[in-house]
C-alpha positions in Angstrom: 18.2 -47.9 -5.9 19.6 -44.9 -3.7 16.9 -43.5 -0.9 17.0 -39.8 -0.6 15.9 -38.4 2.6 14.2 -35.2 2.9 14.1 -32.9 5.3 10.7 -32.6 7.0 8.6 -29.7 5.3 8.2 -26.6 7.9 5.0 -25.8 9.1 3.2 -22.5 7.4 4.4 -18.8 9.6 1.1 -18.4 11.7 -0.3 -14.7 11.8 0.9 -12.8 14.5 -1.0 -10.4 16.9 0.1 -7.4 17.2 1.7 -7.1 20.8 -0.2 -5.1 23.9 1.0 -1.7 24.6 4.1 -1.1 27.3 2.6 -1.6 30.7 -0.8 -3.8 29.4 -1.1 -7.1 30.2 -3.3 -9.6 28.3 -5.0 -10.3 31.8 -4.9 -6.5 32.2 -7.7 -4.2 32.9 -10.2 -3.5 30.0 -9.5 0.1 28.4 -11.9 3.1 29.6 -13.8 3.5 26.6 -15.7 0.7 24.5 -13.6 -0.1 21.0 -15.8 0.9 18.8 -17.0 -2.2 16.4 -15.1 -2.9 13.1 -17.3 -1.8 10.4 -17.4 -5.0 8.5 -16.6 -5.8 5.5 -19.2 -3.8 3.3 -18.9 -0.6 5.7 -15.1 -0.6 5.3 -16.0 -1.1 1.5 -18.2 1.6 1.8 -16.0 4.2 3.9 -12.7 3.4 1.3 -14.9 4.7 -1.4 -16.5 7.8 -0.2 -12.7 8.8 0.9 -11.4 7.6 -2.4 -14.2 9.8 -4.3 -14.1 12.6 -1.9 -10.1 13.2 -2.2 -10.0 12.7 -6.0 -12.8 15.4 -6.1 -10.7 17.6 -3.8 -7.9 16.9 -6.3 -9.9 17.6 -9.5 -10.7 20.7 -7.7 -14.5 19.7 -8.0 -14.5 19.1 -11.8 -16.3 15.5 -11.9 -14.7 14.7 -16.0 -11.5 15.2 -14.5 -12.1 13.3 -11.3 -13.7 10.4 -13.5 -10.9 9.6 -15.8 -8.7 10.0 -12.7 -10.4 7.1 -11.3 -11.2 5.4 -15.1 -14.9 6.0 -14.4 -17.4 6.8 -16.9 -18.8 10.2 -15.8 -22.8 9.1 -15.3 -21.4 6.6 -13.2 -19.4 8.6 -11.1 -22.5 11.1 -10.8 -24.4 7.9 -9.5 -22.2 7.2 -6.6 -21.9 10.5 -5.5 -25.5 10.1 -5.4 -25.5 7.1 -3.5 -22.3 8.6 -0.8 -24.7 12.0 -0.5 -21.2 13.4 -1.0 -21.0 17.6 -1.2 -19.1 18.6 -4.6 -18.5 22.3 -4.8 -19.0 23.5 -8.2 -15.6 23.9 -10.2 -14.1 27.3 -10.3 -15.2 29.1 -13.9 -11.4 30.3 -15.4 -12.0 34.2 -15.6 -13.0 35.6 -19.1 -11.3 37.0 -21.6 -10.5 40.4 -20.6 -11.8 40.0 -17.3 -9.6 40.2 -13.7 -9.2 36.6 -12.4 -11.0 36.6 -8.9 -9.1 37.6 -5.5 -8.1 35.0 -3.4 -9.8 34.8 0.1 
């Protein structure tokens, strides 16, 4: 019977930290201003959806259908969290009507 030897597994890549700014010492001075506090992990939550609804809004151009199946929501639910985020949707824009003059531009 023929031993194999292994080689001896390597340990798992630790995280790294991301390295201090040019000048800044770990035992360096604290920075002016306070950090402000991470938001944890609902907060962050949170924040990532107001943005998310609030830019696919923008994109929709304020028409929540559209925005909706952009984001493979069902409408009511959609309505509900922009509820719950107290977000401002401006109404769609209304195409012109037949015959009439679309609107002037600001």
């Amino acid at each position: 019977m023929t031993t194999i030897l292994l080689p001896a597994p390597e340990p798992a890549p630790r995280p790294s930290l991301p390295r201090l700014p040019k000048g800044l010492s770990s035992a360096g001075s604290a920075p002016e201003a306070p950090a402000r506090p991470l938001p944890g992990f609902h907060g962050a939550v949170s924040d990532f959806k107001r943005r998310l609804l609030e830019a696919t809004l923008t994109q929709a151009g304020g028409n929540r259908t559209r925005a909706a199946r952009a984001l493979g929501l069902q409408r009511t639910y959609l309505l509900r969290l922009i509820r719950e985020f107290e977000i401002r949707v401006p109404p769609p824009a209304t195409p012109p009507r037949r015959g009439e003059a679309p609107a002037a531009l600001p």
